[in-house]
Structures are given as structure tokens and as C-alpha cells.
C-alpha positions in Angstrom: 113.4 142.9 116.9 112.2 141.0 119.7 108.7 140.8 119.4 106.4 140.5 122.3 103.0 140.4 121.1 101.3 139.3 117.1 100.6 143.3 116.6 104.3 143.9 116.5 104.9 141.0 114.6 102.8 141.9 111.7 103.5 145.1 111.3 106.8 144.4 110.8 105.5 141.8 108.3 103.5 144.4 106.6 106.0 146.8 106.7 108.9 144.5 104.9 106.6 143.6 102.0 106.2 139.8 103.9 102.4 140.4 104.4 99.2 141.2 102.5 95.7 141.8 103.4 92.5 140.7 102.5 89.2 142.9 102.6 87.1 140.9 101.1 85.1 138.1 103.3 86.1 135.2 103.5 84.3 131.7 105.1 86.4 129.9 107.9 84.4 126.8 107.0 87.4 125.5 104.3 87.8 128.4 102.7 91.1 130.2 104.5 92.0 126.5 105.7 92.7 125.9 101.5 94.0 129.2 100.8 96.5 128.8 103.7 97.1 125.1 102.1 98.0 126.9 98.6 99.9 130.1 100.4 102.3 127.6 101.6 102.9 125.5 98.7 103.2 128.9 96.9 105.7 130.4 99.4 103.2 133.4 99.4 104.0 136.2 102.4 101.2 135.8 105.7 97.8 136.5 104.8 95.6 138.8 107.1 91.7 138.4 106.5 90.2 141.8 108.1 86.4 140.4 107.5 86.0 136.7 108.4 82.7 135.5 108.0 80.7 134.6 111.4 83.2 136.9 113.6 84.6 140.3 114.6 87.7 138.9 114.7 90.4 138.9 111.6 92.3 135.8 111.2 96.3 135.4 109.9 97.9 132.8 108.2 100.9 131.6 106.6 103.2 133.4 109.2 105.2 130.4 109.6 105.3 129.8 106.1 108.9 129.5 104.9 112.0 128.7 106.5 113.4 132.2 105.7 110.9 133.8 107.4 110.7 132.0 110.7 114.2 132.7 110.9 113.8 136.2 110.0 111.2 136.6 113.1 113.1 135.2 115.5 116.8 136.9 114.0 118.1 139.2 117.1 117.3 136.0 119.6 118.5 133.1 118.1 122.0 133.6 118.5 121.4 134.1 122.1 119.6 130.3 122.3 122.3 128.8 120.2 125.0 129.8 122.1 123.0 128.2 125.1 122.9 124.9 122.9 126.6 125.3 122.6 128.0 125.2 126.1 130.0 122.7 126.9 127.4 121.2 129.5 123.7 119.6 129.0 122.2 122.2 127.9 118.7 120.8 128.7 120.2 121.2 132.0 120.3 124.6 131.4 116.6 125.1 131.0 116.2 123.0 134.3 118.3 125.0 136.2 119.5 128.4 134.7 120.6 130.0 137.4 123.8 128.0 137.3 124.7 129.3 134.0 125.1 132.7 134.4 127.8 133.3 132.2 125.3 133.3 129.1 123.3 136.7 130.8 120.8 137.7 128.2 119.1 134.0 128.0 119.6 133.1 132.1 117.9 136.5 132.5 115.2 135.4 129.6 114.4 132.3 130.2 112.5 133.0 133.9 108.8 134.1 133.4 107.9 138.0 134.4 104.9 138.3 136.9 102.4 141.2 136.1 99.1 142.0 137.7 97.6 142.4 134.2 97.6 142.5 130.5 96.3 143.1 127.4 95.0 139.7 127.1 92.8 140.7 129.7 91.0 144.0 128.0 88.0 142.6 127.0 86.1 139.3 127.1 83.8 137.2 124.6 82.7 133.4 124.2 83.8 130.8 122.5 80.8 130.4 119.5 82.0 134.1 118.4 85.5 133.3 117.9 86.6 132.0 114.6 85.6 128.5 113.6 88.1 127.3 111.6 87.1 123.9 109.5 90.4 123.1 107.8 88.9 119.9 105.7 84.8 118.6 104.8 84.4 115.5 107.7 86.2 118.1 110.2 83.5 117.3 113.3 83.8 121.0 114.2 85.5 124.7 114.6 88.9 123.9 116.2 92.5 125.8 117.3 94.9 124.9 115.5 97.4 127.0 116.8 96.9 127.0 120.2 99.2 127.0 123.1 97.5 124.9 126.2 98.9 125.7 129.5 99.0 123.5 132.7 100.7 123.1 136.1 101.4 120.2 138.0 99.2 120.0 140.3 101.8 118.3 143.2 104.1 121.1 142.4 102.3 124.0 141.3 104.4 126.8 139.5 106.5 127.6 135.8 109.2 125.3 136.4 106.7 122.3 136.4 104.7 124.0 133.9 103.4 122.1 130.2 103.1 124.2 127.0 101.5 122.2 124.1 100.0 122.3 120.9 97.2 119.7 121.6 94.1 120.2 119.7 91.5 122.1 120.5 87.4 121.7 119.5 85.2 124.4 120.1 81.9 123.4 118.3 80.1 119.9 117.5 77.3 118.0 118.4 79.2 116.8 121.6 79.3 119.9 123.3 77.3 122.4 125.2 77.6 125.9 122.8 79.7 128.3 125.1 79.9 126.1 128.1 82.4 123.0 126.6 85.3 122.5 124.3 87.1 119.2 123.5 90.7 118.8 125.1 92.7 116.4 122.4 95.8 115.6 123.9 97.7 112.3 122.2 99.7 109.6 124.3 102.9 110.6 126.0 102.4 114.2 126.3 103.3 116.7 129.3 99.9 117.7 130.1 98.9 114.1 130.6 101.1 114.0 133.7 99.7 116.7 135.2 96.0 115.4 134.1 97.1 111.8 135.9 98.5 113.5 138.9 94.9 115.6 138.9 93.0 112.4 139.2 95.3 110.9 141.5 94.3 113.9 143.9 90.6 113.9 143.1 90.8 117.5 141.7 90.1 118.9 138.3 92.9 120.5 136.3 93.0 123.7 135.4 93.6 124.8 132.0 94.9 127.8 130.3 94.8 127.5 126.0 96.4 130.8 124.6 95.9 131.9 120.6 98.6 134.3 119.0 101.1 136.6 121.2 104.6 136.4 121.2 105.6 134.1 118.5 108.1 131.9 120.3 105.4 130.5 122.7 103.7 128.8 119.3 107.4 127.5 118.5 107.8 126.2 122.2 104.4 124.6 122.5 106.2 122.2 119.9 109.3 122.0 120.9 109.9 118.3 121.5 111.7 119.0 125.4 112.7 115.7 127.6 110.1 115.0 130.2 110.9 118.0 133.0 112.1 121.0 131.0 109.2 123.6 131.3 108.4 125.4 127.4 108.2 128.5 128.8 111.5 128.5 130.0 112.7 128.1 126.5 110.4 129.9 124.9 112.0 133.1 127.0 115.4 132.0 125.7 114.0 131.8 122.0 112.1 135.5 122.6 115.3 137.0 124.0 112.9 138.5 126.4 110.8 137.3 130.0 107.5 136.0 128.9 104.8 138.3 131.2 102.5 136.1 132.3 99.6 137.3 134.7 99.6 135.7 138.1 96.7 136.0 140.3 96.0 134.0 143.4 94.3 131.1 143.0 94.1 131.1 139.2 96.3 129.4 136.4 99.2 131.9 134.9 97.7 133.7 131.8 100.3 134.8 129.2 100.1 138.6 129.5 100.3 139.7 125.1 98.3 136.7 124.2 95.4 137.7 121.7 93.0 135.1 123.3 93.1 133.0 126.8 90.1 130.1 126.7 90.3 129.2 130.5 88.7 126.3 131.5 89.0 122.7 133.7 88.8 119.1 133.3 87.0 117.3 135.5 88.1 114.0 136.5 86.1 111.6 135.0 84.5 113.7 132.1 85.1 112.7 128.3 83.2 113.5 125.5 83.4 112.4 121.6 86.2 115.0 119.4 87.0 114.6 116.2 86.7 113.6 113.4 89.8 116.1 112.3 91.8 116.0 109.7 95.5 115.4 110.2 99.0 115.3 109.8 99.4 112.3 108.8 96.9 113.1 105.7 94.4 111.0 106.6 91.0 111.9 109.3 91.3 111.1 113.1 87.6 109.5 113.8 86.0 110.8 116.8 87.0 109.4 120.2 86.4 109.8 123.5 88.5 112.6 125.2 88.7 115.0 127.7 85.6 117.6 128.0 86.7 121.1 129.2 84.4 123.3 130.9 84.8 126.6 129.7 85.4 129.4 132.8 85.9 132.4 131.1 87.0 133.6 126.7 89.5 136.4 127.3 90.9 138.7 124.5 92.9 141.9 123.5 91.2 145.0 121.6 93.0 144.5 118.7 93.3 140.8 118.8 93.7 138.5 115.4 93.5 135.2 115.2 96.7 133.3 114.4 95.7 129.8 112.4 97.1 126.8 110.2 95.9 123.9 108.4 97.4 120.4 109.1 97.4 117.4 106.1 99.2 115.4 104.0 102.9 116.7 104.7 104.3 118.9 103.4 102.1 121.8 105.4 103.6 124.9 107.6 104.0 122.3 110.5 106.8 121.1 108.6 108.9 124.5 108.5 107.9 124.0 112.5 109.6 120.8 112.2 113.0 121.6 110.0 113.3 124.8 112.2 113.6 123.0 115.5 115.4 120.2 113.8 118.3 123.0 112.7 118.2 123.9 116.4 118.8 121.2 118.0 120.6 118.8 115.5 123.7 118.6 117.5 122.0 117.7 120.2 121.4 114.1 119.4 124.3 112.9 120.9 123.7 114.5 123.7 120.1 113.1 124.2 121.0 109.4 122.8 124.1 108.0 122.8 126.0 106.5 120.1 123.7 107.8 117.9 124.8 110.7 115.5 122.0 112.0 113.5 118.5 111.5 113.8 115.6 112.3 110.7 111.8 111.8 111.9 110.8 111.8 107.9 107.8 114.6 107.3 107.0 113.4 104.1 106.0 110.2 106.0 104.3 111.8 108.6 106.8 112.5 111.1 106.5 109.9 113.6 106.3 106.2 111.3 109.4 106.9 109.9 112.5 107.8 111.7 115.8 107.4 109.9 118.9 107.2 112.1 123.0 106.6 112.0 124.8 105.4 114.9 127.6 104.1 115.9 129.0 100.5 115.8 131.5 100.0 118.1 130.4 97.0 120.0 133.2 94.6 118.8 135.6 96.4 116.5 138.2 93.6 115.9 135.3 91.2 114.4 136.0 89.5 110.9 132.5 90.9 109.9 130.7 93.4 112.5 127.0 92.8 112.1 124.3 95.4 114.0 124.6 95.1 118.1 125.7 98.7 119.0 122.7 100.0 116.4 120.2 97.6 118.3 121.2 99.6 121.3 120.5 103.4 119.5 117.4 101.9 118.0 115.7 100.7 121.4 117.1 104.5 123.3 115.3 105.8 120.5 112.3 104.2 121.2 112.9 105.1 124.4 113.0 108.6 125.5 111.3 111.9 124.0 109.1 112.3 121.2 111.1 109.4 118.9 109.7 107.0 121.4 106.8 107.2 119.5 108.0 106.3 115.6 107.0 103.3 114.4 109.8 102.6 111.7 113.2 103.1 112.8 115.6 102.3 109.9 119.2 102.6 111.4 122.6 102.7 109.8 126.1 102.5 111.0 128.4 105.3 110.4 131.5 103.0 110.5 130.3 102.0 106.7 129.8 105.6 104.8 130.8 108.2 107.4 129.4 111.1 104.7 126.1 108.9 104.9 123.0 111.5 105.9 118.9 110.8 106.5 118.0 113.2 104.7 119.6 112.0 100.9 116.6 109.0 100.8 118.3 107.5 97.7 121.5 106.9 99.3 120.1 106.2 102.5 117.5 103.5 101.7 120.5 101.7 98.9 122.8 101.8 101.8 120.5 99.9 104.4 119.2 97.7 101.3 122.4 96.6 100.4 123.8 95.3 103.9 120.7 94.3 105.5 120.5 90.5 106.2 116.8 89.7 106.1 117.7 86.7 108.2 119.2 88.9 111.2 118.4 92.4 111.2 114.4 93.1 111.5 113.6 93.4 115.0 109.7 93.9 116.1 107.9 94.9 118.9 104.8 94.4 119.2 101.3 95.2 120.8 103.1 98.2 122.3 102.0 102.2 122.4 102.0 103.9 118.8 101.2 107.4 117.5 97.3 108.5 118.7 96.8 109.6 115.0 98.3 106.6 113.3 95.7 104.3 112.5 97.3 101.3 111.1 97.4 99.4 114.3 95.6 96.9 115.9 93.5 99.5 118.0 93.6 103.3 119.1 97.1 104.1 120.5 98.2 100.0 119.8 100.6 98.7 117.3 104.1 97.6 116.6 107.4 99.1 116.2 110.1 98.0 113.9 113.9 98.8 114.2 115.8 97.6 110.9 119.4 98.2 112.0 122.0 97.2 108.7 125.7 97.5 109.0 128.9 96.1 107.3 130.0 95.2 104.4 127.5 95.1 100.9 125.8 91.5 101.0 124.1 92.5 97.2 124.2 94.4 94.2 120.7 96.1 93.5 119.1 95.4 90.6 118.8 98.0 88.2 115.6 96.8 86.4 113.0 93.9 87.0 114.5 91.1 87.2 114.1 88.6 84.6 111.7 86.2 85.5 110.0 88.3 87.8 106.6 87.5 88.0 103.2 87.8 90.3 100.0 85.9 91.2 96.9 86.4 90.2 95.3 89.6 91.9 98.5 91.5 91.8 99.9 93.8 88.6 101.7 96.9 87.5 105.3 96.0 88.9 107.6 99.0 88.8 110.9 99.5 89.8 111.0 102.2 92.2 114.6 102.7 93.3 117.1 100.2 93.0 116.5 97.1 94.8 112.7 98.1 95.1 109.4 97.1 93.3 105.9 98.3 93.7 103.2 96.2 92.6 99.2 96.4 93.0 97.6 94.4 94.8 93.8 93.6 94.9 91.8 95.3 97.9 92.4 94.8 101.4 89.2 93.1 103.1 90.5 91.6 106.3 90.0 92.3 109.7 91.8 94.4 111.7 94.7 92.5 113.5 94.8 89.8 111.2 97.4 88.8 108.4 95.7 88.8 105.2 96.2 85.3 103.1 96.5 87.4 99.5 99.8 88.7 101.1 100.9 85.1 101.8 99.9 84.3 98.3 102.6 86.7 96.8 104.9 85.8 99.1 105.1 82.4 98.5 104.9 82.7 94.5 108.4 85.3 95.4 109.3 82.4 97.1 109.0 80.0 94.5 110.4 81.6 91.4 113.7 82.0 93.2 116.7 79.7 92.6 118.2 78.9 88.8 117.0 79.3 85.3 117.2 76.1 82.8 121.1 77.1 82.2 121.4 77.1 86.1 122.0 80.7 86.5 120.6 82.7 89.2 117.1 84.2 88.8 118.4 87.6 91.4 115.3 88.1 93.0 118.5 88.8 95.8 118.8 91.6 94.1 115.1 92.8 94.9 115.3 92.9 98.5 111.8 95.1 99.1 108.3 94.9 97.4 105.9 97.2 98.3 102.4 96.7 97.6 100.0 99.5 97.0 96.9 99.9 95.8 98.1 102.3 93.1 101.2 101.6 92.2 102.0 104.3 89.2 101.3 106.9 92.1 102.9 105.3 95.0 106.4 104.6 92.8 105.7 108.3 91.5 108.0 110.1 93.4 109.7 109.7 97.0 107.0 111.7 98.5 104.6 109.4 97.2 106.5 106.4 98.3 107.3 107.4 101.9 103.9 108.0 102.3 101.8 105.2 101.5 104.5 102.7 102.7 105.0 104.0 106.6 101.3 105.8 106.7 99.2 102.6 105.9 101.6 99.7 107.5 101.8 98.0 110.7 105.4 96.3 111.0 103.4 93.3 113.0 100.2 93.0 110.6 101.8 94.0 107.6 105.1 92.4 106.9 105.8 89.4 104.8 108.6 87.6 103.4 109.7 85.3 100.5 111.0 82.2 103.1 109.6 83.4 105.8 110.3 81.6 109.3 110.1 82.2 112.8 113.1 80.6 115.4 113.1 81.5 118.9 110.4 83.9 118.4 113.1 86.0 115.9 111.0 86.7 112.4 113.3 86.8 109.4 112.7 85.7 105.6 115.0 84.6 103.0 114.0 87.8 100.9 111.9 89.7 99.0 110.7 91.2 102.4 107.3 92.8 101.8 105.5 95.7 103.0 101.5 95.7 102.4 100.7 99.2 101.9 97.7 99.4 101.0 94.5 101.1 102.3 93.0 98.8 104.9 89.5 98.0 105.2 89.9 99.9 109.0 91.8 102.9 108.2 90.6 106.3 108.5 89.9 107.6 105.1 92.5 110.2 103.2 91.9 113.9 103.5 90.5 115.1 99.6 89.4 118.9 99.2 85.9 120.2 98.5 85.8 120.7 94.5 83.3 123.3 94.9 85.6 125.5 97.5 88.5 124.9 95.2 86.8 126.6 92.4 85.9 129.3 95.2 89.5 129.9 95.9 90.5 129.9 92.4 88.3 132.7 91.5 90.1 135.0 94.1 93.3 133.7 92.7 92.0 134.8 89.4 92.9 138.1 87.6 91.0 140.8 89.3 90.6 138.4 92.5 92.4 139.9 95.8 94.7 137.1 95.6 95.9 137.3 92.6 99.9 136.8 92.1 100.1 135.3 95.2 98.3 132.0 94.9 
């Protein structure tokens, strides 16, 4: 089944026991956004609310919800688009220029766009205060999209193949903007549509926007498909649909997709911003309201029998991150295509996606060397900063291939003891800094501003981990409840974080320098092994933080700057290289600057409960 529009999709969904419905009303304001929240931790089918308070219009959830079934919905096409990922050429190239690839017929033929004159999108119209307005969490500064699919042209080269599908956030109500007339246009830092939105203002012209809800389901997959710079979505998107996406072209106007359930068209007008936000995020913590693009609403188009597709974005794991493993099991032996040397790429969810990215490479560099230490790495580390959506990860952790070739990203034990155990604390920590960072990550030292780390380890084991607190371990005052977290790894509380942003903060020097101290022999001249604890981590709760690896790789790369917030035991600078003699240090803790965490409202979680409740309509799902 190939489907072409939501209405097929669901019920096929309903049919095969993958959906329910729900008749009784329901509040968008964080009501569905938490029972979405529960549906996925619960693995629960989709969820169609027919009454939806404040609109005509039903809303569906959960679609996306579990690797089994986004598979399942896109089953009679994905063979098609992974024998495209197979040929023996680039196939990125393929989705630039398909006609030259015509022996793989059904996804050359797909890929291309189909012109019609009209569509269902196009039955009936409506404005933007009587579509559903979706708060997903209780400082959410409005009704947003959260599944939307925003469509632009360049403007020097007008058409599909220079065409920009992406999931960029989309505000529909607040105190910023004028009810009906304006909606905010989120878009973070090195995305497609801000090419087009420069060349716009280069020209003097606004831009036209195009931001579709619902329809085929492998537009919402391709508006996040991470594509290098130059491969248009909807080209892949065709190949993932097995079919040519209709899209209605009429002169003068932006491309409307044809079985979309909603088209907002609108324009941005060079010069025009307005505050968006705050809005909870993926990251698990609020992005604060900020100055973005303003789009004036031209016309709210919609289907009869439209429904409105929706998610809720927060602390991982959320449906975004099925969106995330799917792709990743698409296009995982593509990485040496893309980068190379390097042979398997993780951008951790649990930490957010893009602060953490674990990597193996290659180390090939000098082969006959007595000891090989990281070069070759440093190389895959800075092409990974450099190109596609990795350029934006903040942590890159890097490890050679040479020394464990059955070594993978995604086994965090093994992967963190392996880089802890040959990582020279003198050599192998390489910063950049006061460079472009995730819009959503708020740890640097402004919006959009922060530093990169790549931690490249290779070679032989320098240590043994300790197995337990070492003896003699100790901590100054204002810091407590050392555990061992892992091998090799403490976590310890420190006291609360008070200074300013982009500045070092002298309790962390503190620690570091008792670390420092209590190193070196014992009264029988044996070895106190701090070298043994290679990374503390400082939290400000450390029973949760060391709770599980969730926990861990969560407050460690969500609330550090490598620049601001890294210290060491014998710390030094030469040559403007930082290293330390070891414990390094990682200050994790909440910073007096940083947005604050997402929490649910108590009162709608006892709301939700009730209809999870026996008698309740969602009962034995939730």
C-alpha cells in the first residue's frame, strides 16, 4: 500500500487493529500533547480525537509511534528507496539527477513531482484561529505545528529541484501576532529554507511560503530527512512514497501539495521579525522567545475530511526519536559515503541529538608508528563538523576502529570504557570555540554561540578503570554524594551554579585543584589511582544523574559548554592546546542562564489519568 493521502493511511490503521478513536472531547491546551507523551512511552496504536475542543477539526496522534509501524506504512516502497541507496554510485547523486539512473524505474519515475491543476487540499478554506491549537507543555507561548511540512523555492532558481521541505516550527497564536493575519516562522541555523530566505533579501523580495499538515506520510518523513545542501525533499520523498507527489502548480503561486489536509500559505517580508516562543523542546528544556521571522498569512486551505496530524516534542525519548532511528536504518551505510574514513556515525537521542555525536573512524595516517596516536580521527571529527546536519553537534567523541573493530555507538558502556581507557588527557581534547551551535541548545555563551569539542582516542589502553571510588578519594567543601557511575566515572554534587554567562566559575576550579592535590602516593608510597578516574561529572543531583545512562547522557551534554564548562586536575594551556593531567571535569549542572526543564501540569496529569482509568475511553491503552 502506497498511500497518498492521511484518509488512506488511517483507515488502514483502523482496519489492522493499529488505531483507536476517541469520542469524547478532549482540550488541545496539554491535554492530547500528554496523552500522545504516554501513547508513545506505552507503544499504544495512533490515537484519533473526533471532538477536539475549540475546533471542527479531529486531531491524530501517535502515528509514528513505533519503529514497527513506520516501517509497516511505508512496506511496499522501501525496498524500492533502498535499492536506490545501494547502487554502486552516490546515491545523493541520484536524487540530484535521476534521470541518469534509469535502471532503478519505479523510484527514477517516483522521485519527479506530478503537476495537477487542483486538489483536495484545495476544497474548502478556513483561518488559522479555527485550526487546532496544540499547547504541548504550560510556558508553551502559543498554539503551534508541530508536524508541519514548510515549503519554499529558491528564489534565483525557482522550481522542485531547488525546492526546501522542512519541519521548522510553526506559531499560530500569542501575544506577538495579529489573530488570522500572522504566524511565527521558526527556522534554526543552517537550514535549507534559510538559503532561500537570504537569497530573498539579497533580491529585495519577500519569500513565499507554503506550510502543509498531514497528506502523504513520506512528505513528514522527508521534511526531516537530514539531505546535503542541494538535494530537494520532495524528490526523496517520491522515492520513499513509491509514487509522484501531486503538487498543484499555478502561475505565479508557490507549488501546493495536492492530498495535503491543510496548506497555511503565507510570505516573509524582508525585514519583519516578531518574538516566538517560548516552546518546549527536544532537548527537554523551553526555547525562550526570540526574535524570528513574521509570516503574513495569504490564505488557510483545507480538505473536507481533513484531520490534523500532531506530536509532542521533550525530553528524548519522544516519537521524533523513531523519526530519528528510522532514517538512521536508512541511511547508515551511507556514512562513508558522505564522510570519509569515518565508518559509523550515532547523533545520541537520549542526549538530545545534536550535543552528542559518537563516531568510529579510521586511523590510517601512519600505520608503521611504534604507538599510533589520533591524526586520521582529527580529520573525521573536523568533516563531521563540517558538512550536513552533524555540523551542528557539539560533543563529538571519536574512536578508531583499528583498536576494537566489533566497537559500535550505540553499546554506551563499551563505547565510553573504550575512549576512557586510551584517551590521553594531555593530547586528545580539541576545542573550538565561539563558533555556531544548535538554536535550541542553550548552554552557550549566547543564542546560536558556543563551542565544539572533538575527543578523538586511539591505541593502545593507557589505564585500567577503577572499579569503585578510589581510596582516598575525597571533595571540597560545597561538593557531595560521589558515585561511581561506570567505570572510570564519578558523579558528585556540586553547590549551585551562580555565575555569569560566559564565564568560568571559581567553585569548579576549587574541585579541580583539591583532584589535583590528593593525587600522587599514600604514606607507604603507593599510588593513590585517581588515573584510574579519568571523568567527574558534576551535577546538581547526582543520585539522578548517575541513575541510569539516560539520565547521564542527558544532564552531561544538555547543560555543558566544552569552552565554559570543562576543567581539569593539572590543568594547563601550551600553544593555545588545553589538556590536564586528569580527572578531566564536566560541570553539569543547571546554569543560572539556562532555559528551565520541561515539568507537566499536575492537574492535567490527573485529567489524563482519569480517561486512563477503568471506564475511561482510554483505558488499556495508556
Amino acid at each position: 500500500m502506497r498511500y497518498k493521502n492521511m484518509q488512506q493511511l488511517l483507515a488502514d490503521l483502523e482496519r489492522t487493529g493499529q488505531l483507536i478513536r476517541v469520542t469524547q472531547e478532549v482540550d488541545p491546551y496539554l491535554e492530547v500533547a500528554e496523552i500522545q507523551r504516554r501513547a508513545y512511552r506505552a507503544k499504544a496504536p495512533a490515537i484519533l480525537f473526533t471532538r477536539v475542543k475549540g475546533t471542527t477539526f479531529p486531531m491524530v496522534c501517535n502515528v509514528f509511534g513505533t519503529m514497527e509501524r513506520t516501517r509497516w506504512i511505508f512496506r511496499d516502497s522501501l525496498r524500492a528507496l533502498e535499492g536506490v541507496f545501494a547502487l554502486k554510485v552516490n546515491p545523493f547523486d541520484f536524487f540530484k539527477q535521476p534521470w541518469r539512473y534509469a535502471g532503478v524505474p519505479r523510484a527514477v519515475y517516483s522521485t519527479m513531482p506530478k503537476k495537477v491543476r487542483t486538489g483536495p487540499v484545495m476544497e474548502a478554506e478556513t483561518t488559522v484561529s479555527k485550526l487546532p491549537q496544540l499547547y504541548s507543555w504550560p510556558m508553551d507561548g502559543g498554539g503551534y505545528v508541530t508536524l508541519p511540512q514548510v515549503y519554499t523555492e529558491s528564489p534565483d532558481k525557482p522550481g522542485f529541484m531547488s525546492s526546501n521541505i522542512g519541519m521548522y516550527r510553526v506559531q499560530l497564536t500569542g501575544p506577538s501576532f495579529e489573530t488570522d493575519k500572522e504566524v511565527g516562522l521558526h527556522y534554526q541555523i543552517h537550514r535549507g529554507i534559510g538559503y532561500h530566505h537570504a537569497e530573498a533579501l539579497r533580491r529585495g523580495q519577500p519569500l513565499k511560503v507554503n506550510v502543509f499538515v498531514g497528506g502523504p506520510p513520506a512528505m513528514t518523513l522527508a521534511a526531516i530527512m537530514p539531505l546535503p545542501e542541494g538535494i530537494a525533499e520532495i524528490l526523496f520523498a517520491g522515492a520513499l512514497a513509491g509514487f509522484r507527489i501531486p503538487m498543484i502548480h499555478r502561475p505565479g503561486e508557490l507549488p501546493m501539495l495536492a492530498e495535503a489536509d491543510f496548506c497555511i500559505c503565507g510570505t516573509v517580508h524582508p525585514g519583519e521579525q516578531k518574538p516566538e516562543g517560548p516552546f518546549g523542546d527536544h532537548l527537554g528544556y523551553y526555547s525562550l522567545a526570540h526574535d524570528f521571522p513574521l509570516m503574513r498569512v495569504d490564505a488557510v486551505y483545507h480538505r473536507k475530511d481533513a484531520v490534523w496530524p500532531f506530536t509532542t516534542v521533550g525530553r528524548p525519548p519522544q516519537e521524533d526519536t523513531v523519526f530519528g532511528a528510522f532514517i538512521h536504518e536508512l541511511t547508515a551505510d551511507l556514512v562513508p559515503t558522505v564522510f570519509n574514513g569515518v565508518r559509523e556515525v550515532h547523533a545520541v537521542d537520549q542526549a538530545g541529538v545534536h550535543p552528542l555525536l559518537l563516531a568510529i573512524g579510521s586511523e590510517r595516517y601512519v600505520p608503521y608508528a611504534a604507538e599510533r596516536q589520533p591524526q586520521e580521527l582529527i580529520t573525521c571529527g573536523l568533516s563531521l563538523l563540517g558538512t550536513t546536519q552533524t555540523s551542528l553537534s557539539k560533543y563529538v567523541l571519536i574512536a578508531a576502529h583499528e583498536d576494537a573493530p566489533d566497537l559500535h555507538t550505540h553499546d554506551f558502556p563499551r563505547f565510553f570504557r573504550h575512549m576512557l581507557e586510551r584517551t590521553d588527557l594531555t593530547r586528545d581534547l580539541h576545542y573550538i570555540t565561539r563558533t555556531t551551535i544548535d538554536t535550541l541548545d542553550y548552554t552557550g555563551i549566547s543564542l546560536n554561540q558556543g563551542s565544539k569539542l572533538i575527543w578523538a582516542a586511539c591505541g593502545p589502553r593507557k589505564r585500567p578503570l577503577c572499579e569503585s571510588l578510589p581510596t582516598g578519594f575525597s571533595l571540597p567543601q560545597g561538593f557531595s554524594d560521589a558515585r561511581l557511575f561506570m567505570p572510570g566515572v564519578a558523579v558528585v554534587q556540586g553547590p549551585r551554579h551562580t555565575a555569569a554567562r560566559d564565564e568560568h566559575d571559581n567553585a569548579m576550579f576549587r574541585l579541580a585543584e583539591h583532584l589535583h592535590g590528593i593525587q600522587g602516593r599514600d604514606g607507604e608510597g603507593q599510588q593513590v589511582p585517581l588515573a584510574g578516574l579519568p571523568l567527574v561529572v558534576v551535577a546538581d543531583d547526582a543520585a539522578f544523574t548517575a541513575k541510569d545512562w539516560d539520565n547521564f547522557l542527558w544532564v552531561t551534554f544538555t547543560r555543558s559548554d566544552p569552552a565554559t564548562d570543562m576543567y581539569g586536575a593539572g590543568a594547563f594551556t601550551h600553544c593555545k592546546h588545553w589538556g590536564c593531567a586528569g580527572p578531566l571535569i564536566i560541570d553539569a549542572r543547571l546554569k543560572s542562564f539556562h532555559a528551565p526543564p520541561l515539568e507537566e501540569d499536575p492537574e492535567i496529569t490527573r485529567r489524563v489519568d482519569t480517561l486512563a482509568a477503568p471506564g475511561g475511553p482510554l483505558h488499556g491503552i495508556l
